[in-house]
N, C-alpha and C positions, 0 to 999 in steps of 0.2 A: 675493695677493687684492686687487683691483682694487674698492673700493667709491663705487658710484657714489652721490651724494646730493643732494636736490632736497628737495621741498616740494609739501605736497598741493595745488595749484595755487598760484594767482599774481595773483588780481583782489580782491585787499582790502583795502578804502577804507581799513584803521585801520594800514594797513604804508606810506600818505604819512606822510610826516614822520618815520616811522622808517625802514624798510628802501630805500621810495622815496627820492625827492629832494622837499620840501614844492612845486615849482614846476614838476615833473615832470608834463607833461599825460597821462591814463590811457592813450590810443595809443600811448605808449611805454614801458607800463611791463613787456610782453612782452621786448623788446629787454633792457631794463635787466635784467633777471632772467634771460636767457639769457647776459649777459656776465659774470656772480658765479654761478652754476651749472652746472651740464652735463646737466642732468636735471630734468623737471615729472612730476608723476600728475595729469593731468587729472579732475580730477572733477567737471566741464562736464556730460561724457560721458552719465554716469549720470543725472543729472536731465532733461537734454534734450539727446538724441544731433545735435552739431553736422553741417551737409550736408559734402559732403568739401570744398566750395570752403573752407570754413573750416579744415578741416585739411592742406589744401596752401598756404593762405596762412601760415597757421603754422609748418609748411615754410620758407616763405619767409622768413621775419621771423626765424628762428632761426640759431646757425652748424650748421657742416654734423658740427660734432662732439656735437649737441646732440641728446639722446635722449628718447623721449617714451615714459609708460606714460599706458594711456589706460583709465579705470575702465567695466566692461561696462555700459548701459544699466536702470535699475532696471525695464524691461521686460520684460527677458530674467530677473532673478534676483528681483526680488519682485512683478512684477504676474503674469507664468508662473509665476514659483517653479521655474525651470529645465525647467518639460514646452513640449514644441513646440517644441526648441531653433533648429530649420535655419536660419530667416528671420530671427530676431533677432539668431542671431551671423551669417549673411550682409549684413546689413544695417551692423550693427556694422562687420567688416573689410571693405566693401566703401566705407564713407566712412572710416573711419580710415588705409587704405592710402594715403591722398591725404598720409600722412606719407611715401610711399616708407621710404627706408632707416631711417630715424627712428625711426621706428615700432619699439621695441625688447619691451614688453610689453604685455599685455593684464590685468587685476587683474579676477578673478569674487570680489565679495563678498556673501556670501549674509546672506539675512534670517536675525537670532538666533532665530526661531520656526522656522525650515526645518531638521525633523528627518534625520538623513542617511539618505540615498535610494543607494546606490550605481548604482543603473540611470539615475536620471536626471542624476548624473554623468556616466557614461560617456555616456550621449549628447551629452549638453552637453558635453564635452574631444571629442567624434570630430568634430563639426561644423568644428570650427577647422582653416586649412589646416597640410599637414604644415610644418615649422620657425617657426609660429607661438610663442613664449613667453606662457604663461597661468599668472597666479599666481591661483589658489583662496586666498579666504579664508574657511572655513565659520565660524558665532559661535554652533551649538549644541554641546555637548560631547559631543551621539550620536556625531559626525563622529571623534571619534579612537580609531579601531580599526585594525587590521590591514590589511583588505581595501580601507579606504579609501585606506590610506601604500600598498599595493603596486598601486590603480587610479592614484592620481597618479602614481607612478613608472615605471607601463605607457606613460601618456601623455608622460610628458618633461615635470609641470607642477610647479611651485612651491609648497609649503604656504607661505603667508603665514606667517609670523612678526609676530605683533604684541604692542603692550604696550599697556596701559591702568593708569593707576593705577600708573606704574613696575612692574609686576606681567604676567609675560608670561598671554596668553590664548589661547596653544595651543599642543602640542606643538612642544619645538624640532627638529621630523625635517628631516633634509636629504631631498628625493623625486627631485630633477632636479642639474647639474653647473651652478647656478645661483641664487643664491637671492635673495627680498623678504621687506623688514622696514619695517613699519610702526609710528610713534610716533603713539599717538592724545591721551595726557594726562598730564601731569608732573604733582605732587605740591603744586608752588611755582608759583601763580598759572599752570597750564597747561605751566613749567615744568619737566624735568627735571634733576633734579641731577645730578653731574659722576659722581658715583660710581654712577649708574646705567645714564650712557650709556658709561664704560667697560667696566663689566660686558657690556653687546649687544657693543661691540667686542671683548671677548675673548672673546665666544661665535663671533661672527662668525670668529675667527680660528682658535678650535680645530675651528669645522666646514669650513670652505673652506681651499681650496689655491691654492698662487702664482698659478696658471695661472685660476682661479674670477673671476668679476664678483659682487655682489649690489647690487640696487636697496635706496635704503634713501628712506624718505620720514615727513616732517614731517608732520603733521595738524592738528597742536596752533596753527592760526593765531593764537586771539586775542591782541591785543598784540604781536604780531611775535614770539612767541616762539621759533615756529619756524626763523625767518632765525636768531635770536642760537644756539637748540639744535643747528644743521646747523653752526656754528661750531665749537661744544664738539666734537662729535661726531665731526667729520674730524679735531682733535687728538689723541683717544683711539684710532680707528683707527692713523694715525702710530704711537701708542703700543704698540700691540698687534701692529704689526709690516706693515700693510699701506698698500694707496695709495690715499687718498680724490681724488674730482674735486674742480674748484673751488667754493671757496665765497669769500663775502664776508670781507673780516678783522672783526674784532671792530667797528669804526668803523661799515664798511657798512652789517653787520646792523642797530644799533642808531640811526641817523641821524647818529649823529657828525661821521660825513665830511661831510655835506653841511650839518650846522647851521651859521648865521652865526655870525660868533667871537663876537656878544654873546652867542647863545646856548649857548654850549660851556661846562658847569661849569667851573671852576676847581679 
């Protein structure tokens, strides 16, 4: 099992001086964050769908082992609410392909008010081209039934797997030969504890196979916590028997490396 892990984007002011470099100017802090990861979730995407020149230069700016999950536009799942899909997700992968190969997932996270619809699912997963990867994330509890785990598994899509609260917030069904996992809030100042993030990696490990990838992503920005949590977290996978990407060591995440030695505790 191959776990890929990143962080719900990458532009926040309060991660200088920690995860950044304090003298580090913001046009590089893409760069910097593509060489301590292997994976972003754009979540740009969703508030204001970038043109594709933006996501070809992103392209650019990244290595070429460097995979991108890009969050569906809140126009397509809360201002539709998923009806009228065609244009929204054309529109969607029609600038997001400016990732080319990049371009690893697609993340539909739905409004907690958005009762499950299974017809306006299915429309919404047939829109997307064939070998597109689409991780569904529904946040009302209508959503987990039957018909819904055997529509995502007709399509080849992902049920998100997410926590909140150290506390997971939806069935943990495997639907596709692929999975996402999402950390939205730790327990400890946004943090999670060690023995929580073992636990997702020995789930992770008793539901995927050698041969399996799964995205896994940070949410929990404030404070950097996130950079320090994708730390713990690829040690507990290790631990559970599989291979996390890169991440920063313990220094990175938290500024260490880059603090002046006056500033380095003793």
């Amino acid at each position: 099992m191959t776990v890929i892990i990143g962080t719900s984007g990458w532009q926040y002011r309060d991660w200088r001086g920690r995860f950044y470099p304090q003298k580090l100017p913001q046009r590089l802090w893409l760069e910097h964050y593509a060489a301590h990861f292997a994976t972003v979730e754009s979540n740009a995407a969703f508030y204001r769908l970038p043109e594709r020149d933006t996501f070809v230069k992103w392209r650019e700016r990244t290595p070429p082992d460097f995979r991108w999950a890009v969050k569906a536009s809140r126009f397509l799942t809360h201002i539709k609410r998923l009806r009228e899909p065609e244009e929204p997700v054309a529109r969607l992968i029609g600038r997001a392909e400016g990732l080319e190969h990049r371009l690893d997932a697609i993340l539909v996270q739905l409004p907690p008010t958005l009762k499950a619809d299974p017809e306006l699912l299915r429309e919404c997963l047939a829109q997307f081209p064939a070998g597109t990867r689409v991780a569904v994330e529904p946040r009302h509890e209508s959503w987990w039934t039957d018909e819904i785990r055997a529509l995502l598994e007709r399509y080849g899509a992902a049920l998100c797997w997410a926590d909140r609260m150290e506390q997971p917030i939806a069935p943990l069904w495997r639907t596709t030969d692929w999975g996402y996992l999402r950390f939205h809030t730790g327990v400890e100042n946004w943090r999670y504890r060690p023995e929580t993030l073992q636990l997702w990696a020995d789930r992770l490990a008793a539901t995927y196979g050698p041969d399996d990838d799964v995205l896994v992503y940070f949410n929990n920005d404030p404070g950097g916590a996130a950079t320090i949590d994708a730390v713990h977290f690829a040690d507990a996978v290790r631990r559970a028997g599989g291979t996390p990407t890169r991440v920063p060591t313990a220094d990175q995440a938290t500024g260490l490396a880059w603090a002046p030695v006056e500033d380095v505790p003793i």
